[in-house]
N, C-alpha and C positions, 0 to 999 in steps of 0.2 A: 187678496193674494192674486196675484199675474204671476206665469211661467212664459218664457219664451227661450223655444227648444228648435234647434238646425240639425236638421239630419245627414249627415255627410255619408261618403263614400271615400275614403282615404286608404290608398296604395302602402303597403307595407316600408315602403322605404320612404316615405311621407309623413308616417303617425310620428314621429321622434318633433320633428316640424309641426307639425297638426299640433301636440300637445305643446309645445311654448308658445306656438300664436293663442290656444286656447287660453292660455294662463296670462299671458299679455293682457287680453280682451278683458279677464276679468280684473286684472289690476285697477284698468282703467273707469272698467264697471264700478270698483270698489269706490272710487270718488263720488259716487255721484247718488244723491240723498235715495233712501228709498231703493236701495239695493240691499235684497238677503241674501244671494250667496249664488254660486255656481258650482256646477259638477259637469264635465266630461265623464259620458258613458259609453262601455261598446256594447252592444247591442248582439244579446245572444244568441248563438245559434246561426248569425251570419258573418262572415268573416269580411273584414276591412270595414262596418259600418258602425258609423259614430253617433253621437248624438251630445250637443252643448245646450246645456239648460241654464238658461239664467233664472232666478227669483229676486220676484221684483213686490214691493206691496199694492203698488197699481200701475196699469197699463203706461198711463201718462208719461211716469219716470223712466220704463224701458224706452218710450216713443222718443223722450227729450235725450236720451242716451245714444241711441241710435242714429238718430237726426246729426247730432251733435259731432257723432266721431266714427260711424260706421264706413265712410269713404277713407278714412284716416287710416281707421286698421287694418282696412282690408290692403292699402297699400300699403302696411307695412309686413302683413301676413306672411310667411316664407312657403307653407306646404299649399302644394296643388289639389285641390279638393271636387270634390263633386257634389252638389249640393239635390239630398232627395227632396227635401219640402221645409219649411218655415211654421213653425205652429204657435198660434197664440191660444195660451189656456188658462181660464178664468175660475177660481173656486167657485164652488155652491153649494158643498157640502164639506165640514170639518168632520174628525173623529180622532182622538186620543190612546 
């Protein structure tokens, strides 16, 4: 399992924007083999901070995703953001 999570900083008149580019992204995510799913989180206890998770089964298919269409989106993205960091996160441990 691969996570790959953007920690944003989005201005209240921005999030309405923020959240359809986020859903865009994962449309486009949704084509492409090797994708389990996404969630937009805001991030408690600070105000205006985001965070976009993709799930992926391995690194590779986010790499070829990204590669593929991440200049694309981002030019088609409409809210202004602030971007705090880029995380890549790899299981090691499952539990049910």
């Amino acid at each position: 399992m691969f996570i790959h999570a953007v920690h944003f900083r989005v201005q209240p008149k921005e999030v309405a924007d923020y959240r359809k580019d986020s859903l865009m992204w994962a449309r486009q995510a949704k084509k492409y083999p090797g994708f389990l799913g996404y969630y937009t989180l805001s991030r408690h206890g600070h105000k205006h901070e985001f965070v976009s998770v993709y799930h992926w089964q391995k690194k590779a298919q986010c790499d070829r995703f990204m590669k593929e269409l991440h200049e694309e989106l981002v030019s088609k993205s409409k809210a202004k953001v602030t971007v705090f960091g880029y995380y890549n996160l790899t299981a090691i441990d499952k539990a049910k």
